[in-house]
DRENZASE-81579 format. One line per field, with one value per residue: residue number from 0; residue in three letters; chain; x, z negated, y of N, C-alpha, C, O in turn. Coordinates in pm, whole numbers, plus 32768, in hexadecimal, padded with zeros to 4 digits. Example, Ala and Ser with C-alpha at 12.3 -4.5 7.8 and 13.67 -1.06 7.14 Angstrom:
num = 0	1
residuo = ALA	SER
cadena = A	A
n.X = 8527	8505
n.Z = 7CF4	7D3C
n.Y = 7DC7	7F1F
ca.X = 84CE	8557
ca.Z = 7CF4	7D36
ca.Y = 7E3E	7F96
c.X = 8528	850A
c.Z = 7CF4	7CED
c.Y = 7EB6	8003
o.X = 8590	853D
o.Z = 7CB2	7CDC
o.Y = 7EB4	8072
***
This chain:
num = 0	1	2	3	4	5	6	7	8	9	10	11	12	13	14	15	16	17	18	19	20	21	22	23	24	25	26	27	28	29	30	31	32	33	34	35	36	37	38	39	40	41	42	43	44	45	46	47	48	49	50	51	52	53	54	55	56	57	58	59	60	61	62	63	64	65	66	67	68	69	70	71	72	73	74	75	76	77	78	79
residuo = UNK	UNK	UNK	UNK	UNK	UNK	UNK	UNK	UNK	UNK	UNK	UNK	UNK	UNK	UNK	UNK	UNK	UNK	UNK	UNK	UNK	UNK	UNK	UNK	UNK	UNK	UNK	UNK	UNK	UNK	UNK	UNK	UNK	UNK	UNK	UNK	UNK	UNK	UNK	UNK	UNK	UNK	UNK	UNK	UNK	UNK	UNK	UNK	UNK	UNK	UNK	UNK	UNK	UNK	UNK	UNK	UNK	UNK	UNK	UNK	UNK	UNK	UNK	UNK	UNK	UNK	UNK	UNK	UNK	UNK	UNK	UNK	UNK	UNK	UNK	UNK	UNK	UNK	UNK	UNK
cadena = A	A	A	A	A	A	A	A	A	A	A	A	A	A	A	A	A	A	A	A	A	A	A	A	A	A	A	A	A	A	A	A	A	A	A	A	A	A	A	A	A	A	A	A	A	A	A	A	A	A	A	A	A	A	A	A	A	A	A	A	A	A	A	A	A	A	A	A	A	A	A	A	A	A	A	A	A	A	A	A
n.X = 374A	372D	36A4	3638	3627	356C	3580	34C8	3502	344E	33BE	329F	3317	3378	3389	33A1	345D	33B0	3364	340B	34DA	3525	3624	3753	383B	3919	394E	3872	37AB	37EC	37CF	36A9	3677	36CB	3638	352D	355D	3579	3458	33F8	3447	33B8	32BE	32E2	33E8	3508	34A4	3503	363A	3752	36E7	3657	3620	3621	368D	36CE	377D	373C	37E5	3746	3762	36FA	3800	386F	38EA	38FE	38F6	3815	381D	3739	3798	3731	37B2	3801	3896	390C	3978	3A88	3A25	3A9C
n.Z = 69C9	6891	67C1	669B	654A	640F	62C3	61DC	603D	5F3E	5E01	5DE8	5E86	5F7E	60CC	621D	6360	6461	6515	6641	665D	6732	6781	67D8	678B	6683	65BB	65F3	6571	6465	63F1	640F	6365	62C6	626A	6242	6129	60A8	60C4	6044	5F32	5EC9	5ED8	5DE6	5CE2	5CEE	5BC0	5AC6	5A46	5AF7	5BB7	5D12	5E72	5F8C	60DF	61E1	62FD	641B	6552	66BB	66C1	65CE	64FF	63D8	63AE	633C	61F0	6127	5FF6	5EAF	5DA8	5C3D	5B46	59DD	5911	57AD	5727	561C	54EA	5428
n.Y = 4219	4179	405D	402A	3FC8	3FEC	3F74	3FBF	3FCA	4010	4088	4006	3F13	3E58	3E9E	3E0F	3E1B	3E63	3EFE	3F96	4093	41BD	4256	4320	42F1	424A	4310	438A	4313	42B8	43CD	43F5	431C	436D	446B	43CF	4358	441A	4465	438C	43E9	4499	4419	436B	4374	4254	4175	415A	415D	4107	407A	40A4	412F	40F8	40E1	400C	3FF6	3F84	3ED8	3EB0	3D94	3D63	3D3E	3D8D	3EFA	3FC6	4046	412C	41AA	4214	4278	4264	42DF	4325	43D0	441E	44E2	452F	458D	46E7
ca.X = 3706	3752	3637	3656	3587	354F	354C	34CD	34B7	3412	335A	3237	3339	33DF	3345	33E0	3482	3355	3355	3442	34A0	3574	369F	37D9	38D2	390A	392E	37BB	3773	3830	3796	3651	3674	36FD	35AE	34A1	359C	351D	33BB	33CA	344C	336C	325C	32F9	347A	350D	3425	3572	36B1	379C	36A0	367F	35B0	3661	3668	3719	3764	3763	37C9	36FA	3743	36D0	384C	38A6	3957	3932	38AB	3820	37BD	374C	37B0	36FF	3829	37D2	392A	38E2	3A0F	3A86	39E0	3B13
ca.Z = 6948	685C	6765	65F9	64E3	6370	628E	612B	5FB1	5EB5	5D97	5E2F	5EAD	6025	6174	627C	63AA	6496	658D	6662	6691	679F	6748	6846	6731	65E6	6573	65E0	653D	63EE	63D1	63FA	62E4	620A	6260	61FE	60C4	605B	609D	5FEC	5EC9	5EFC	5E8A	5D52	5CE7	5C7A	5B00	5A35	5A3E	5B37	5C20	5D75	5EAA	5FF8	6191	6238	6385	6463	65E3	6703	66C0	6550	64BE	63AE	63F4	62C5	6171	60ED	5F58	5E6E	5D3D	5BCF	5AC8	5995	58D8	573A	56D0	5594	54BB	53D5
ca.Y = 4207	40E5	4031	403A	3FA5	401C	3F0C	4012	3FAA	407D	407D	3FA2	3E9C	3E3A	3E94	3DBE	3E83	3E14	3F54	3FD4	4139	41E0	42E2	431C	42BF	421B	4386	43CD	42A1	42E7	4478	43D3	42EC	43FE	44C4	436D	4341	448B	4480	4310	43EF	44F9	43B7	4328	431E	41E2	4198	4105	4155	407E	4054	4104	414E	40CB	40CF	3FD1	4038	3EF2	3EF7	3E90	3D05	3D52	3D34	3E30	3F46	404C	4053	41BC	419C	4297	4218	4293	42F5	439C	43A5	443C	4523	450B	4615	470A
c.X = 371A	36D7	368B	3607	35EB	3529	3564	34A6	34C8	33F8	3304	3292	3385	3394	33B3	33D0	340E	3337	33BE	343D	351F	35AE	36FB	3833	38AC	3901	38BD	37A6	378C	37CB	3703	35FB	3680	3661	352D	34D2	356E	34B7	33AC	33EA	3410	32BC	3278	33B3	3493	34B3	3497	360D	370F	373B	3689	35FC	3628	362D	36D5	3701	3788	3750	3766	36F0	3722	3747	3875	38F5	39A8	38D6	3897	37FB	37CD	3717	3767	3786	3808	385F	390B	398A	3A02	3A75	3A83	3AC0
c.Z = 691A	67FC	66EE	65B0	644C	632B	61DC	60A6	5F65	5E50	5D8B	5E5C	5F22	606B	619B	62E5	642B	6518	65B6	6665	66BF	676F	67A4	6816	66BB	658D	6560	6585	6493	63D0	63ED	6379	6285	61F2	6206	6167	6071	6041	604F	5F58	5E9C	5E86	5DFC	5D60	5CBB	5BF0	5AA7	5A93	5A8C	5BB0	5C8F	5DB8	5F16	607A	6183	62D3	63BA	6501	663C	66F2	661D	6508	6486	63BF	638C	627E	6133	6084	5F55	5DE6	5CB1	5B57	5A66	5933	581B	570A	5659	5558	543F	5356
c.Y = 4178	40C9	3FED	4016	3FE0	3FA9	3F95	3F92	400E	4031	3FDA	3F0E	3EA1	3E56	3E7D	3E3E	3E21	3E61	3F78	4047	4145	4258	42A7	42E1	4293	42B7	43BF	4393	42B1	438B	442C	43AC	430A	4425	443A	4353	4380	448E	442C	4380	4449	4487	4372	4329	42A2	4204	4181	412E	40D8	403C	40C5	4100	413D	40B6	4069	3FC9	3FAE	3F14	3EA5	3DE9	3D0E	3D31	3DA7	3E41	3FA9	4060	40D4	4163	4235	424A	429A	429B	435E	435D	443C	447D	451E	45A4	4645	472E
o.X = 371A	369B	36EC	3593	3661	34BE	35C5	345A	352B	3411	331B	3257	33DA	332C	341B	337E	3423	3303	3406	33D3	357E	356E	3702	3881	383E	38B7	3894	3785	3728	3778	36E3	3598	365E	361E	34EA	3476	353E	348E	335A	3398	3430	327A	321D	33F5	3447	348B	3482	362F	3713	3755	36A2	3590	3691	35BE	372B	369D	37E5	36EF	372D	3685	3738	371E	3898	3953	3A1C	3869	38FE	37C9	380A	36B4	376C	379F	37F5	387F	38F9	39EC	3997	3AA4	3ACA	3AF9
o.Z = 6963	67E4	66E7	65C2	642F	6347	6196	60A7	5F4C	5E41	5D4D	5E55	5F27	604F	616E	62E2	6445	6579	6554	666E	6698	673A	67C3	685A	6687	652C	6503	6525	644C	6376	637F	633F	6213	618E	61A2	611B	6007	5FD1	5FF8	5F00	5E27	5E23	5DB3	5DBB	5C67	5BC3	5A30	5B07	5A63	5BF3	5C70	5D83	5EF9	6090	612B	6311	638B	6534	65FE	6710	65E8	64A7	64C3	63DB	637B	62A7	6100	6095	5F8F	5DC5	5CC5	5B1B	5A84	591A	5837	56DA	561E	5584	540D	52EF
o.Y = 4115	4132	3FA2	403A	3FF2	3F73	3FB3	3F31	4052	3FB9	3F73	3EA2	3EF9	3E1B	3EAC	3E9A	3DAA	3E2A	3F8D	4084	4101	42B3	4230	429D	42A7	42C7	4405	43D8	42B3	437F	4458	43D8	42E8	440A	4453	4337	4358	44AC	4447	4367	445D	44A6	434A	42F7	4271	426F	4199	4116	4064	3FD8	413A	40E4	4175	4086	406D	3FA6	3F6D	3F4B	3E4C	3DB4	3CA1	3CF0	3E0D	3DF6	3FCD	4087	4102	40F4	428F	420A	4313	4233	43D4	42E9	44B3	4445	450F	460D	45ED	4754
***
């Protein structure tokens, strides 16, 4: 088992990656982050356009590793 921190920003702002958590692989670690990505969007999506909702997956010495977003795009077709 390897230790992994979550450094999220939402809505609300930054939480700092401040807990460890234990997964076998960066792949646990990654399918994790997918899953909190969700529930964060589950609570509010991005409010504006161009703005997101982000994990950064950081390894056991706290150096990142892998950035999820979930980015807000509302794109206006042109009406005929």
């Amino acid at each position: 088992m390897s230790a992994f921190y979550f450094k999220t920003h939402d809505n609300d702002g930054t939480v700092p990656a401040d807990r460890a958590f234990e997964f076998p692989d960066l792949i646990s670690a990654v399918e994790q982050a997918k899953r909190v990505l969700a529930e964060m969007a589950l609570d509010g999506l991005p409010s504006a356009p161009g703005e997101r909702l982000s994990i950064e997956v950081q390894n056991g010495q706290r150096m990142p590793i892998v950035n999820l977003e979930l980015e807000l795009t509302i794109s206006y077709l042109r009406q005929s």
